[in-house]
Residue, then its C-alpha position, 0 to 999 in steps of 0.5 A: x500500500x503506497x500510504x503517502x498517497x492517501x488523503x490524510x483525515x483526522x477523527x477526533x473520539x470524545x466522550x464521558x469516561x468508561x463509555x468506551x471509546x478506546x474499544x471503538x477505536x480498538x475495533x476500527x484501527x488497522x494500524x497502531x502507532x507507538x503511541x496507540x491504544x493505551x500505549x502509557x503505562x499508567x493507562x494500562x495500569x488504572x484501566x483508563x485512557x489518561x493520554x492521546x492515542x493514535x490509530x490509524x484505517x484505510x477508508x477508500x482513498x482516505x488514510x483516516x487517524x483516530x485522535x483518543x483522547x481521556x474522557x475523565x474531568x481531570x483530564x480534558x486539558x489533555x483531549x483539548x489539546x487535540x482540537x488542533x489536529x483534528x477535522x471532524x468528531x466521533x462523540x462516544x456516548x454509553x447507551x445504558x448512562x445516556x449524555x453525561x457532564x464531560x459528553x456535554x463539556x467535549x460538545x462545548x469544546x468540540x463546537x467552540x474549535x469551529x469543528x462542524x461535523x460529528x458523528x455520534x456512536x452509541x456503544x454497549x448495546x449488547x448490555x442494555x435491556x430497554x428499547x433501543x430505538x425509544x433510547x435513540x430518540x431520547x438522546x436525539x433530543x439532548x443534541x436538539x438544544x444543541x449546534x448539531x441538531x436531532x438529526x445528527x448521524x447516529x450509530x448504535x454500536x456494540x464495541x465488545x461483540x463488534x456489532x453495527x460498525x460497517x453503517x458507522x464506517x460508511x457513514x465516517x466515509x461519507x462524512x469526510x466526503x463532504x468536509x472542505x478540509x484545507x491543507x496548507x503545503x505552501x508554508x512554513x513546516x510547522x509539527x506540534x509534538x506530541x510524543x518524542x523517544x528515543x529508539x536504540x540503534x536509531x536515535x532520536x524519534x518525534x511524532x506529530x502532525x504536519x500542520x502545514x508545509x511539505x516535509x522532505x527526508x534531509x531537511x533541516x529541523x529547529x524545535x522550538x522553544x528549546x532551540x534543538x536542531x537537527x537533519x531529518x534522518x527518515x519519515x515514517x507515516x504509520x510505520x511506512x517509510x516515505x521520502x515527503x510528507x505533506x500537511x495533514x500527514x501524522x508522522x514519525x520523524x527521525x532526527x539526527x543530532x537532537x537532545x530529546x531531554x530538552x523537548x516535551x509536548x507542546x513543542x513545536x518542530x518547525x524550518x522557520x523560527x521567525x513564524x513563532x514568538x515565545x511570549x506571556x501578553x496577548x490581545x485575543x478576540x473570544x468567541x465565549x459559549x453561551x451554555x458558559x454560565x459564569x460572569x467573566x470579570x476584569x482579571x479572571x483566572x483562566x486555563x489557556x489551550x495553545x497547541x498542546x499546551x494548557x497553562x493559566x494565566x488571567x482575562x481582562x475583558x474590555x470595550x474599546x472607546x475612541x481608541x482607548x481599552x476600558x475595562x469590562x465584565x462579560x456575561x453569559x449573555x454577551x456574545x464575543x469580546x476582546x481581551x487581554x491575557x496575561x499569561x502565568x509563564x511565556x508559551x511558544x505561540x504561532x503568529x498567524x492562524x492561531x486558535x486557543x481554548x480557553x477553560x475555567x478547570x478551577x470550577x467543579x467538573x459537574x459544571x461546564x467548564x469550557x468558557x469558548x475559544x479565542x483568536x490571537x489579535x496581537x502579541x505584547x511586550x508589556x501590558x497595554x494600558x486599560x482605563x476605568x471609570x471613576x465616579x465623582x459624586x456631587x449635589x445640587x446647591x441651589x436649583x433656581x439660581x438667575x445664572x443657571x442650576x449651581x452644582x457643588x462637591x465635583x471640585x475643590x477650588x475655582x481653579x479646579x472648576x475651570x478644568x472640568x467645564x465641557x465634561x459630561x454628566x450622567x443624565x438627567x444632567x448635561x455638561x458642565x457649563x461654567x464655574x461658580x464663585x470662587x469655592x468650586x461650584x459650577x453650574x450645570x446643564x440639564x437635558x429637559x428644562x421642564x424637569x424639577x430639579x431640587x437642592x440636594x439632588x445627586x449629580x454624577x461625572x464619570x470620568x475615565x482614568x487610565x493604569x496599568x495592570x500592575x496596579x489592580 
């Protein structure tokens, strides 16, 4: 089988914990690679997925990669680093238990990656002593609240007896049939890694998917951000030697001259440095979930998915006014907003088509923890500098005086009052028009002239005054 000449697809496996996701893929894969099913020993050990695995089958001309990732809460930052790589979804759901917390939180994160078509496959059928058909309909109308609809593909599977699985692979062959799947081979070579060893005899081993560019046997790699480099001995695409990759293709790299000690997941292998910066303050645009229910407030800790890697850092919301960023707190209601992250640690991040997942994983699992996801706007070198409203609270002194309505308490001195007039006041109140006497007091304009206004009535003048973040 000449594999390099199969188009490459990637099927990401989601789903709740123990509702068998790793024994569907079991069922499907043809190949497995080094870092196949449960290949860490850990999994074996506890009996559950707890990192990425990657298995491979042939579907007409497509070479079809299964991405399965844990479905334990404690673990989704480790599937959501697959989002990246991946170009539609098979969501596992346990007929006997019906949608859970994480199948609702890996819909979230699944949806909020621009990942538009899933397949959802309901497993254990050969355990389950109900009506199947009635059971179907009831997790149709879980997915009817959401993007994907009642109609959603839906296969009733049994991985264990191998029951169902030849309508689930037509219905994955005609799925891919279907999808607009852009594959970037003009640019820069760009590989996040997500497992590196070492072989005896061999040397120095990395895998990962080619997110753009063309791979070719005696190039030159650089890993960044440990600054290791080295020649690309051989490429491997599911244990087949080839000369050239092309982007899409998942791949083992042999390279000569790397220290494996330096690298981890997260990294990326690339033949352009320049494409990437290694930073700690970005400007992002966030598309937040509407099934997201907490209030994002100015400064708000966050989990941050950037490739491969998750980290924390901090949100500060804010609207932009003439130019100037003024600090905000968004709802669920809101429907997107800009923001500024400031990072906890620098992170190696891609300068163009950058997509991040942003997370609260400090909530409790049993909420939906997945706030929605966010484009890079800019990379900074210091924090920008935000403004906030500070509010002066002022009275009426006398509201029928010949010169117009006298305000007192917005300023100090005569000298002070001159400096405020033209602001603007909060309604019913206009502007500022004049000072008054020689203690402060200015007379201000009121928007109906019809209106009473009395002694004593409370004037506002919201001012903006800008700082920095070091400040809050």
């Amino acid at each position: 089988m000449d594999i390099e000449k199969k188009i490459p697809v990637h099927i990401g496996l989601f789903g709740h914990i123990d509702s068998g996701k790793t024994a569907i893929a079991e069922v499907l894969s043809e190949i497995i690679s080094t870092a196949g099913i449960d290949a860490h020993p850990q999994s074996r050990e506890r009996g559950i997925t707890i990192d990425l695995g990657f298995t491979s089958f042939i579907l007409d001309k497509y070479l079809i990669t299964l991405v399965d990732g844990p479905g334990h809460a404690d673990l989704i930052k480790i599937s959501a680093s697959s989002v990246e790589i991946i170009d539609c979804a098979l969501v596992v759901i346990d007929i006997n238990k019906g949608p859970q917390v994480q199948t609702g939180e890996h819909l979230i994160l699944i949806e909020s990656l621009n990942i538009k078509r899933i397949i959802v496959v309901i497993n254990k059928i050969d355990i389950f002593s109900g009506n199947i058909d009635k059971e179907l309909k009831k997790i149709r109308e879980f997915f009817r609240s959401t993007t994907f609809g009642y109609d959603v593909p839906m296969f009733a599977v049994s991985a264990k007896e191998r029951v169902g699985f030849e309508d689930l692979k037509s219905c994955i062959l005609e799925t891919i049939k279907s999808l607009h799947i852009e594959r970037h081979t003009k640019g820069d070579i760009i590989i996040p890694i997500d497992h590196h060893f070492p072989i005896k005899g061999i040397g120095a081993i990395l895998t990962g998917t080619i997110l753009s560019g063309i791979l070719k046997v005696n190039q030159n790699l650089e890993v960044l951000p440990v600054k290791t480099s080295g020649r690309v001995k051989s490429i491997q695409i599911f244990h087949q030697n080839v000369e050239i990759a092309n982007a899409g293709a998942r791949v083992g790299i042999n390279i000569k001259g790397l220290d494996l000690k330096k690298i981890y997941r997260g990294c990326y292998a690339t033949n352009n440095p320049n494409a990437f910066d290694y930073c700690n303050i970005i400007g992002v645009k966030v598309n937040n979930n509407k099934l997201f229910k907490p209030k994002t407030g100015f400064g708000t800790q966050i989990h941050i998915t950037i490739g491969m890697v998750t980290t924390t850092g901090n949100i500060y919301p804010y609207h932009a006014l003439d130019g100037k960023k003024v600090q905000t707190t968004v709802s669920n209601e809101d429907r997107g907003f800009r923001a500024i992250i400031l990072l906890k640690e620098k992170v190696l991040i891609r300068k163009e088509k950058n997509l991040m997942l942003l997370s609260r994983l400090d909530l409790p699992p049993t909420t939906l923890r997945i706030l929605g996801s966010a484009e890079l706007l800019k990379i900074y070198e210091e924090p920008p500098v935000f403004y906030k409203y500070k509010t002066k609270k002022a009275s009426i002194k006398n509201p029928d005086h010949p010169q117009g309505i006298v305000c007192n308490g917005l300023a100090q001195s005569a000298t002070g009052a001159k400096k405020i007039i033209g602001k603007s006041l909060e309604p019913p109140f206009t502007k500022i028009l004049a000072t008054f006497g020689t203690k402060g007091a200015v007379i201000v304009g009121i928007g109906d002239n019809e209106k009473k206004v009395k002694k004593g009535d409370l004037v506002l003048l919201k001012e903006l005054r800008s700082f920095h973040l070091k400040n809050i």
